[in-house]
N, C-alpha and C positions, 0 to 999 in steps of 0.2 A: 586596562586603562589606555584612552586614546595616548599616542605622543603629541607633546606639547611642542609650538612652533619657536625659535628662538625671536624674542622682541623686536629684536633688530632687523632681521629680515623681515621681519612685519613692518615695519615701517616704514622702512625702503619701497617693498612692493608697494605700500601705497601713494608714497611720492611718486613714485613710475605712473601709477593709474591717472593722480589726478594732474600730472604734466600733460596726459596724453585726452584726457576726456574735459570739456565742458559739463559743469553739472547739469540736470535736465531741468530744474527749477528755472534756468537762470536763462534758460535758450528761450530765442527768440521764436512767433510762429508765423513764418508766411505762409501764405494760402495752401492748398494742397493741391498737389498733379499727381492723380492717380495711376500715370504709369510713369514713376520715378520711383513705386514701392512694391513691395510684395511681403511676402510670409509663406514659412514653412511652419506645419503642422506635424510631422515627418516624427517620429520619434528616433532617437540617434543612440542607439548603447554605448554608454561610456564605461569600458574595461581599465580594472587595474594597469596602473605605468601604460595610457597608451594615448595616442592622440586620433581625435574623428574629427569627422567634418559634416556640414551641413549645409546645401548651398540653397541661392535664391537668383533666378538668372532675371536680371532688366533689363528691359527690351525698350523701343520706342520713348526712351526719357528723351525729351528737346534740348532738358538744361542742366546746365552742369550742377553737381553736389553741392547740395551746402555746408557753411560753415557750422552749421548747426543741426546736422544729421541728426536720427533719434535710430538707434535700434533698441528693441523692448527684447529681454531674453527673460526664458524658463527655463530653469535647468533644477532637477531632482536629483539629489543628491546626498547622501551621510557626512558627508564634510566637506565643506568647502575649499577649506582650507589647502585642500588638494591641489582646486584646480587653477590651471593659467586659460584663458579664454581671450580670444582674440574676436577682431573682425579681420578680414583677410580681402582687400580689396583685388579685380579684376588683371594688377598687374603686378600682383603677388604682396605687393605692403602690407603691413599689419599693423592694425589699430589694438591696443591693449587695451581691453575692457575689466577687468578682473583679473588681478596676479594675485594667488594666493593667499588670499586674505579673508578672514572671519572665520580661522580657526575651526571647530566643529561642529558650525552651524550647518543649520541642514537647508538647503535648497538656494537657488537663484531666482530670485523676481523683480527684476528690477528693469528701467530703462535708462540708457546710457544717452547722450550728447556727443556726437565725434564733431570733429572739425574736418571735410571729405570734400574741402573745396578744391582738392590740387588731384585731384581724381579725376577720371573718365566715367560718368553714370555708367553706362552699358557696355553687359556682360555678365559674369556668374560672379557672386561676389559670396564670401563661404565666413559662417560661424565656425572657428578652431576653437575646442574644448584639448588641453592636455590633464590629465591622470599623472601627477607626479609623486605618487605614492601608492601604497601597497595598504589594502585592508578595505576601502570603501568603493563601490560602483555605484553607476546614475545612469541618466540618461538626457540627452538634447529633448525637452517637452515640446516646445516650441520656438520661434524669435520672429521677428519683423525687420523690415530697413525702412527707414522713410526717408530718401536721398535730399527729400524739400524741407527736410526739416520743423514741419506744420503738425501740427497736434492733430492726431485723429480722431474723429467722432465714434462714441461709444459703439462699440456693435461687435455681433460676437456670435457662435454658433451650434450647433446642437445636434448628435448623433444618439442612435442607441449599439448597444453590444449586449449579447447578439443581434443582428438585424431580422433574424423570424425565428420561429420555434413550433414545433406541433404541441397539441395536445389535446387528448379524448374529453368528450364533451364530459361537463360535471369536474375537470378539473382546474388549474389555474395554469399560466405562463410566467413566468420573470423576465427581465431585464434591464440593464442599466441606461438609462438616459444621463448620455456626458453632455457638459455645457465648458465653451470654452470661448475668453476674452480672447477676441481678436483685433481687436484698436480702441483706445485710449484707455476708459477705467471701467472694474468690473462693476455690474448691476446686476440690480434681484430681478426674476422671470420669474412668471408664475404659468404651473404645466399642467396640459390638458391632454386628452383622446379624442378623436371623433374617428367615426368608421369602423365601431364595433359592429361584431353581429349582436342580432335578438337572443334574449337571454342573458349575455356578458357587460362586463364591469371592469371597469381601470380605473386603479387607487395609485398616487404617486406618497412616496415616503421618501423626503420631505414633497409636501405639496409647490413648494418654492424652494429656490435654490439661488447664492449671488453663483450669478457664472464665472468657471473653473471649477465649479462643485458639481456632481451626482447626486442621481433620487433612485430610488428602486421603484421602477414598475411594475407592479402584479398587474395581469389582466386573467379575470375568474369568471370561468363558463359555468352553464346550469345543464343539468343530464338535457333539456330540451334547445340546445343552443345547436342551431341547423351545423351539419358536417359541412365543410368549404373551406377557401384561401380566403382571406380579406386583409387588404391593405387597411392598417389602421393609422393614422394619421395622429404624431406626435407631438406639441405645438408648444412652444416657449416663448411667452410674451412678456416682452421689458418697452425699453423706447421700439423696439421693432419688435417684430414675429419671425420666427424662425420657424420652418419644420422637419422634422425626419420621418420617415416611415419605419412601421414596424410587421412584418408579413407572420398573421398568427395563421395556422391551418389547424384546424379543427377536425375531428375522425368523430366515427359514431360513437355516441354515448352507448351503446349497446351491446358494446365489447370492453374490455379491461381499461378501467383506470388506472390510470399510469400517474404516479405522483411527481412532482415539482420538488426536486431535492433542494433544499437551504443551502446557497452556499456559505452564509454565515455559520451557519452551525459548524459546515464541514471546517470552516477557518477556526473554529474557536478547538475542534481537535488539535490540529496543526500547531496552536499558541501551546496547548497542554504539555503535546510531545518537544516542541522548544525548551518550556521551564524545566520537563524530566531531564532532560539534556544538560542544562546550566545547573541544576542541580546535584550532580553526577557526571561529574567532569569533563563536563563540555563533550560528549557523546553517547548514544545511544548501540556502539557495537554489540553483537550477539554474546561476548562472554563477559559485558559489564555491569555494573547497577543500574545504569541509564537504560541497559533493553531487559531486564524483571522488572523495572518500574515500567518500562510500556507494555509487556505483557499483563500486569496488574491492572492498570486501565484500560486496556482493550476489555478482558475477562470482568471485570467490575461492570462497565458499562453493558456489556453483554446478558450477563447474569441476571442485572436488574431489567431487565427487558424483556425477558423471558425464555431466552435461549437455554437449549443443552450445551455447557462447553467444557470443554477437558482441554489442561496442559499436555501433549505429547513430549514427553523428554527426547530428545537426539543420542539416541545410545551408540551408533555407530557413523562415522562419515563424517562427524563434526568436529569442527575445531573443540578441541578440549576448554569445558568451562563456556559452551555455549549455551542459553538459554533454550526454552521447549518452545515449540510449535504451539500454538491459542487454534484449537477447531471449535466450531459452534454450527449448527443444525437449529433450523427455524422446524416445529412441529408442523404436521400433516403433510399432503401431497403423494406421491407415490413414490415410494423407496425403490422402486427398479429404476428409475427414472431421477438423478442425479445429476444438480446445475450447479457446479464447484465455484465460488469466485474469492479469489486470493491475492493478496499482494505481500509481501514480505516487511518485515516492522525492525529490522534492525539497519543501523547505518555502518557507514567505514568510520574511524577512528580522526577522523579530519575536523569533523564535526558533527552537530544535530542530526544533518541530515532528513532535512525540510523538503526540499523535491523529493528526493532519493532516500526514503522514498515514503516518508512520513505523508505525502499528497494520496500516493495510491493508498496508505490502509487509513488514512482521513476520511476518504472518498468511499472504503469499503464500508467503515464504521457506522456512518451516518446514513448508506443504505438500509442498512440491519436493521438497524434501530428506527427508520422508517418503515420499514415492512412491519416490523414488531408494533409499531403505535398502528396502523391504518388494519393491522391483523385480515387479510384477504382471503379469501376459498383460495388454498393450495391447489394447486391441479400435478406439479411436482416437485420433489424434495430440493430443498434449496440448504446448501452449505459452504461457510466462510471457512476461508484460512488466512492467519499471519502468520509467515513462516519466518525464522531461524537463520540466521548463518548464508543468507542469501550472496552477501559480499564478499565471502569465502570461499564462492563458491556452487552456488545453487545448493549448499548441502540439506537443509530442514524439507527440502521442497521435493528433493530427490531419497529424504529417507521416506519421508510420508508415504510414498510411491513404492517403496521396495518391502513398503511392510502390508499392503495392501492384498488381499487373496486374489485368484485372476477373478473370480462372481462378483465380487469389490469394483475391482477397474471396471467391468464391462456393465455395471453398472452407472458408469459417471458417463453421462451423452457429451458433457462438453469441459473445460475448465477455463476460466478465464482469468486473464493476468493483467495485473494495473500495477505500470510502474513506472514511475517519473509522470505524473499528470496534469503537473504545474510547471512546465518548464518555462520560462521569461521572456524566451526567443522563439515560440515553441512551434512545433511543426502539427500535422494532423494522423498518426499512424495506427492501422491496426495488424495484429497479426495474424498472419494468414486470408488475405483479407480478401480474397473471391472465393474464400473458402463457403460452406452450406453455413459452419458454423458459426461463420463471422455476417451473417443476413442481417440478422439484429442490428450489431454496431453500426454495420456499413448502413442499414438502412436509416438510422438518427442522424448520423453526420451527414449523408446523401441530404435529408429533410430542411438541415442546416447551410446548403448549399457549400459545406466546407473540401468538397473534393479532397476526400482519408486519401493516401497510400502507404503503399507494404512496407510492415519495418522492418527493413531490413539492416539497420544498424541494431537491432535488439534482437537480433535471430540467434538464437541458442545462447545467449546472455541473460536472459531471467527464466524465474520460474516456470514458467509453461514450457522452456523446455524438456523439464525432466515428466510430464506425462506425454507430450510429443513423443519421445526416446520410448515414451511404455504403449506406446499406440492408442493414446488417448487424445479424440478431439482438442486441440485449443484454440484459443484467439485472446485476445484481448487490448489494450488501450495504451499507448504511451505519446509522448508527447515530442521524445528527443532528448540525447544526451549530450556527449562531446564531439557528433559529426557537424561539419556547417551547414546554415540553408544556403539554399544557392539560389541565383538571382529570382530562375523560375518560382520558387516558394514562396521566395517574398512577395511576389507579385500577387501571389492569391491568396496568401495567410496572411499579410502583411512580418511585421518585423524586418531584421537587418538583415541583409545578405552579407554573406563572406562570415559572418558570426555563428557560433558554437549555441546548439539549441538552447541547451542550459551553460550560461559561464562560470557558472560556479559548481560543475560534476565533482564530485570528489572532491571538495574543497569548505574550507572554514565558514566559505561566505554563504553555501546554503542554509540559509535563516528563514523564518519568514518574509522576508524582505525579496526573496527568490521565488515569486509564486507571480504565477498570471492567474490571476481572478478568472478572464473568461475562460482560457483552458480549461482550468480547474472544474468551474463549472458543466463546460459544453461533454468533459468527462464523465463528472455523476452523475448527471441529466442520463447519459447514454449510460450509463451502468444499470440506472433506475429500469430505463427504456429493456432494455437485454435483458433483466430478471422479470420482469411484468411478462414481458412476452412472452417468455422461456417457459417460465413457472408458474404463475397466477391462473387462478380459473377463471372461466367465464368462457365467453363468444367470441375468442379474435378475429377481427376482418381476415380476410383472404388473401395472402400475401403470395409473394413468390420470390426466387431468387431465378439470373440467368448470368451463365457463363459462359469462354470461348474455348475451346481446346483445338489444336495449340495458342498461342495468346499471340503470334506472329509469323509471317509469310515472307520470301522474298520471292519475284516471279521477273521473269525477263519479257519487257514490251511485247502483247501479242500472245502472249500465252497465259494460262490462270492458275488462282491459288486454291485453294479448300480446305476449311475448318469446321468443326462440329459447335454448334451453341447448343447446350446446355441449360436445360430448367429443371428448377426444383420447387414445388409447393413447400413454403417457409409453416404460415398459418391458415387455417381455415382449410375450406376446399381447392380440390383441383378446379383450374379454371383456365378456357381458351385464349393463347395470349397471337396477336401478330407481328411478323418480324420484317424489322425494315434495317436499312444501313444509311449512312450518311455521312459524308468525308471524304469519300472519291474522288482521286485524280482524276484529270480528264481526260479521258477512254478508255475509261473504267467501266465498268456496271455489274451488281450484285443480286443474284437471285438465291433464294432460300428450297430447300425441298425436305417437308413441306413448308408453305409459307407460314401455315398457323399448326401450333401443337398445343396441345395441354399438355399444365405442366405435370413435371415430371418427364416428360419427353423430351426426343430434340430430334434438331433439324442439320440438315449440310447445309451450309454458305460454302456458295461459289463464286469468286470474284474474276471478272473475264475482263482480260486488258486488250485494247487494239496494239498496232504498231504505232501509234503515233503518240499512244501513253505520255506523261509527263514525269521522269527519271525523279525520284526521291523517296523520302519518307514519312509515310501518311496513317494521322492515327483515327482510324474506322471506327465509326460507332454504331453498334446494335444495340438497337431499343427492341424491347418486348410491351407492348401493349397490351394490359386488361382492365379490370378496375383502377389499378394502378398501374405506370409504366415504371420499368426497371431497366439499367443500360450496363452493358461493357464492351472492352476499348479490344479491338485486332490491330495491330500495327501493320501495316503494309507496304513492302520493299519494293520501287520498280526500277529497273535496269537496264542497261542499253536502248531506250527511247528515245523521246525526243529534246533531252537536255534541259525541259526545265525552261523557265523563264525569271528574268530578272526584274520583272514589270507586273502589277496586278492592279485592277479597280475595284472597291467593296463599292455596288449600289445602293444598299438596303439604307434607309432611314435612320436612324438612331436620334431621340428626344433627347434635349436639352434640358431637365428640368430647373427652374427658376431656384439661385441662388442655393444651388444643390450641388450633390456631391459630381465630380469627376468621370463622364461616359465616356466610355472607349469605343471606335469603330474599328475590329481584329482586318486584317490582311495578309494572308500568309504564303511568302515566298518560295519557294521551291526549287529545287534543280538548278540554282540560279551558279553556273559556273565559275564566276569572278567574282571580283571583290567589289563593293559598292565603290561609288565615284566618290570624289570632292566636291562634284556638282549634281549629287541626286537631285532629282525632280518630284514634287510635293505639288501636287495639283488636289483645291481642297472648295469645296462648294458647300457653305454650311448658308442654311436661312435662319434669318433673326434679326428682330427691330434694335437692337443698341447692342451693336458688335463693340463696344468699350467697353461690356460686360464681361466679355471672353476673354479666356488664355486658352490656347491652342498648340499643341506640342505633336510632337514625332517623335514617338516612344522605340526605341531600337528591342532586336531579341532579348540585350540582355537587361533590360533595364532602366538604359541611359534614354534620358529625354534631351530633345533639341526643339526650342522656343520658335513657334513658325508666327504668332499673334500674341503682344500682353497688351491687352485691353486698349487698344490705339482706336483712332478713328470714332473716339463718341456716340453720338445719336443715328451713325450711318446704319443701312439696315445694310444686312449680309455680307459674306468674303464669299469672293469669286476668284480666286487669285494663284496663279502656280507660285514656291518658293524653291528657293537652290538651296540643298541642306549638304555641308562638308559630313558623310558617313565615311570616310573612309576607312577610318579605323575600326570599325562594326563586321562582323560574319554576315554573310546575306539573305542565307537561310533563314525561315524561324516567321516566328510572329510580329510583325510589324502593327503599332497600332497608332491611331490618329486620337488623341484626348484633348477633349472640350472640357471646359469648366464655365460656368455661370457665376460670377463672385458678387452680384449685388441683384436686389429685388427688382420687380414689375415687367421683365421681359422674355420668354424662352421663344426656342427656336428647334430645329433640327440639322443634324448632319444628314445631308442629302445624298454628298458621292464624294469620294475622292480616289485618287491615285497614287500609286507610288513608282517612279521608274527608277532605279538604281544604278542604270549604264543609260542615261539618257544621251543619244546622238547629236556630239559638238556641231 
């Protein structure tokens, strides 16, 4: 039972709120000035006892705040009652929007009326969410300011997740089309495709949706739907049209069908091992009732499916009063030839145990039990494990191993491990992951544009490691536990930085309420992906993997480095690949010998620096061209040169697309000795007919953006314009980027060139 709040301070808080707020029925509306407003879309975790922020920077308002401000806030939440929620004007004051009030309702949606006439419009002006209690998380969804106080006209926006996906012709695609109010009131949109290929089909479930609501998109190919990339074009029509793209890539129908796992289904496991949990005194550890009741429905569901499965009991190495190990073998394929995939089914004593790790044997379940309905030509033996006593230890995973004969082990090509695959904050990681055995996985999330790396927070902490220690191939899937993302990850995974992949590891609070949908997903998908390869018969296309040995160089200006790249035929035939480099400093240059091998082979890279090289750290990329290209990364060190420079210009083009999402133009710094100015220089030439359309920023390495344009200058066409940006506080190193945004219909443009000097000359 939640705790109840005492009256009194209820009451109070709300005398405080409505001292400080005008209601919004009552507020007045003058006209509107589109740069006295913005909105954050940003999702913001809100942790137990703690306070976050959310800012919104105004740029170019003429006039001063009105008395009758509007900010609209979303906030997702288990109780409200928690929170204290501020607006937090530009010279620190705080507007009180919401003091802990409405007890253990769930969510914030509402729009507030401030009185912000004694304010400065411009500047950063920040949503404060405080957590002042223990038991419930959320998150910032979204909020708005409108400093004019004018009621905004309906309008609103539309994404999908994932944004592409493959699959072999004859099968289907998923995914989510989000719709999201972005000023005044929500409205129903009704959702279409166009820019399928011949042969395919896209069904929305629901066909309409009022925005803030999701549909599920199927898009279903026929064995004769052409192999190719095609952007398919997404389309949500209310009072306007919005669109997003959806990139499906299609493989030949001529090799294995690879199925589309549910992730409904996989979530409706997840709820099951919750009730066994709350049933069973609130956990599912290895020696209680809660993990024999999930042994009994793993093996239940199993059984009827048509597997072979046996309890292993844990006779030695286990916590005493540990439940057995659930193994199951799908029939046929070739028994010397052995694709293990396991995840561990017992939790810690804290609770459920929802990520951790009820996601991964969710995620294995509803593979099984797909292969078992679609029943394939085996080409090799495919077998599950839930193991035991994992949180004590790796012990069920490392007896399974010890009891095994060595004809046994040298038998299993690979094993693979799923563990935490819903984490909330989540990152993208496989193990082992330039490994031969990890091709498969690395190649889905590669397809996914999700850019995996190695987990190394999960190295010798779960299962795979005890067939590792036995000299058995592994890899496999996780998502992140209690290490932070840090800024870089955010950047490409999105989520919070500075925050713990999952913030509820080992704790009461992983429920289902602890699960990211798309993670979850983008994991079974690739689990599906990995067994179809691995073990299904048929034609695979012709794949390959390429690697670096060693994986980095340091070399002194003027002299060179050398590594061996590495290929491997994954599927199909051998096939001639060619190798190229790209990411060299300047006076640099990379030659291969030979330049083209078949795989299975490899080549020397040689990288030769002049003396006038540029001092830093540079990450090399080899691509291998065949049917398909395949890439990995050489880091390379250079030393005593020429110190780098503090100055660069990106030329290349980058499109703007029309009322679309956020292009970046990258610039990456190097060698650069000092410390950026208080007067960097921002030289930026974008073309476009209604530059009042743009916001334009200067994104630092680590994250931070500084507002160079919010949408000033109306019907003008293009910025040609240098700005002076205070970085001084920023490392100077790193990736610098220039991001454009488009925020209203009928005009795009491109970014043509810009600059950035960091020590420009007073």
């Amino acid at each position: 039972m939640r705790r109840r709040r005492p009256l009194l301070s209820t009451a109070l808080a709300t005398v405080v709120a409505a001292a400080m707020i005008v209601p919004a029925a009552a507020a007045s509306a003058p006209s509107a000035n589109l740069a006295c407003s913005g909105a954050s879309d940003t999702d913001v975790a809100i942790g137990d006892n703690t306070t976050v922020e959310s800012p919104i920077t105004i740029a170019d308002c003429a006039s001063a705040p009105s008395a009758t401000s509007r900010v609209p806030v979303k906030i997702v939440h288990t109780y409200i009652g928690d929170l204290l929620v501020s607006l937090v004007a530009p010279d620190g004051t705080a507007y009180p929007l919401h003091n802990r009030t409405g007890g253990s309702a769930d969510n914030i949606d509402q729009t507030y009326t401030v009185d912000l006439s004694s304010e400065t419009a411009n500047g950063t002006w920040r949503l404060r969410v405080n957590d002042n209690a223990a038991n419930d998380v959320g998150r910032i969804d979204s909020w708005s300011l409108n400093l004019g106080g004018s009621t905004p006209a309906d309008d609103f926006s539309v994404a999908v997740s994932p944004a592409s996906g493959s699959v072999a012709a004859g099968s289907s695609a998923a995914t989510t089309v989000q719709t999201q109010t972005t000023s005044g009131q929500a409205q129903t949109v009704q959702l279409t495709a166009s820019g399928l290929p011949s042969g395919a089909t896209a069904s929305f479930n629901p066909a309409s949706v009022t925005t803030g609501a999701n549909s599920a998109l199927t898009i279903s190919t026929s064995a004769s739907t052409p192999a190719g990339t095609y952007p398919v074009t997404v389309r949500a029509a209310g009072n306007t049209a919005k669109t997003a793209t959806y990139t499906l890539t299609v493989t030949s129908g001529g090799g294995v069908q690879i199925p589309d796992i549910d992730i409904t289904a996989v979530k409706q496991h997840l709820t099951q091992f919750a009730t066994i949990a709350s049933q069973n005194g609130g956990n599912r550890r290895s020696t209680t009732a809660g993990y024999r009741a999930s042994v009994t429905y793993v093996k239940d569901k199993l059984a009827a499916a048509g597997f072979t499965v046996f309890e292993q009991p844990c006779t030695s190495g286990c916590t005493t009063g540990a439940g057995p190990n659930v193994i199951a073998e799908w029939p046929g394929g070739n028994a010397s030839n052995v694709y293990m995939f396991g995840a561990h089914l017992d939790s810690v004593s804290a609770g459920s145990g929802i990520n951790d790790n009820a996601s991964g044997s969710s995620a294995l379940l509803e593979t099984a039990l797909v292969l078992a309905r679609t029943n394939p030509t085996m080409l090799n033996k495919v077998r599950f494990a839930w193991w035991t006593d994992e949180e004590q230890g790796l012990n069920g995973s490392r007896f399974y191993v010890s009891q095994l004969p060595s004809t046994e082990r040298t038998k299993i090509k690979t094993y693979y491990n799923f563990d935490m695959v819903g984490s909330v904050n989540g990152g993208y990681f496989i193990n082992n992951i330039n490994s031969t055995q990890s091709a498969h996985m690395k190649a889905y999330w590669d397809s996914l544009s999700l850019s995996p790396e190695e987990n190394t927070e999960g190295r010798n902490r779960s299962d795979d490691a005890s067939f590792t220690n036995a000299g058995i191939p592994a890899s496999g899937y996780a998502m992140g536990a209690s290490a932070t993302k840090t800024s870089a990850q955010a950047a490409k995974w999105g989520g919070t930085a500075g925050s713990a992949f999952d913030p509820c590891y080992h704790r009461a609070c992983d429920t289902t309420a602890n699960i990211s949908d798309t993670h979850l997903n983008r994991a079974v998908d690739g689990i599906a992906y990995t067994l179809w390869k691995s073990a299904v018969g048929g034609s695979p296309a012709a794949d390959f993997s390429v690697a670096v040995s060693p994986t980095s160089g340091s070399v002194t200006a003027g002299s060179s480095a050398s590594a061996t790249v590495q290929t491997q035929t994954v599927t199909g035939q051998p096939q001639t690949v060619q190798l190229s480099a790209s990411g060299l400093p300047a006076g640099a240059t990379a030659s291969f010998n030979p330049a083209a091998v078949s795989t299975g082979g490899s080549s020397t890279l040689t990288i030769s620096t002049t003396a006038a090289a540029v001092n830093g750290t540079f990450p090399i990329t080899i691509t291998a061209a065949g049917s398909v290209s395949r890439t990995t990364t050489y880091s390379l060190t250079v030393t005593g040169g020429s110190g780098g420079s503090c100055s660069g210009t990106n030329p290349n083009d980058v499109a703007i697309p029309d009322a679309g999402a956020a292009v970046d133009s990258d610039l990456v710094i190097s060698g650069c000795p000092v410390a950026p100015s208080a007067r960097a220089s921002v030289a930026v030439n974008i073309r476009h007919t209604y530059i009042g359309d743009l916001t334009v920023s200067l994104i630092a390495p680590d994250g931070t953006a500084y507002s160079l344009h919010n949408r000033g200058g109306g019907s003008a066409d293009n910025i040609n314009q240098t700005y002076t940006v205070d970085v001084s506080t920023e490392s100077a190193n790193g990736t610098w980027k220039l991001r454009v945004r488009d925020v209203a219909q009928a005009d795009v443009g491109t970014i043509d060139t810009w600059s950035l000097d960091l020590n420009p000359a007073v």
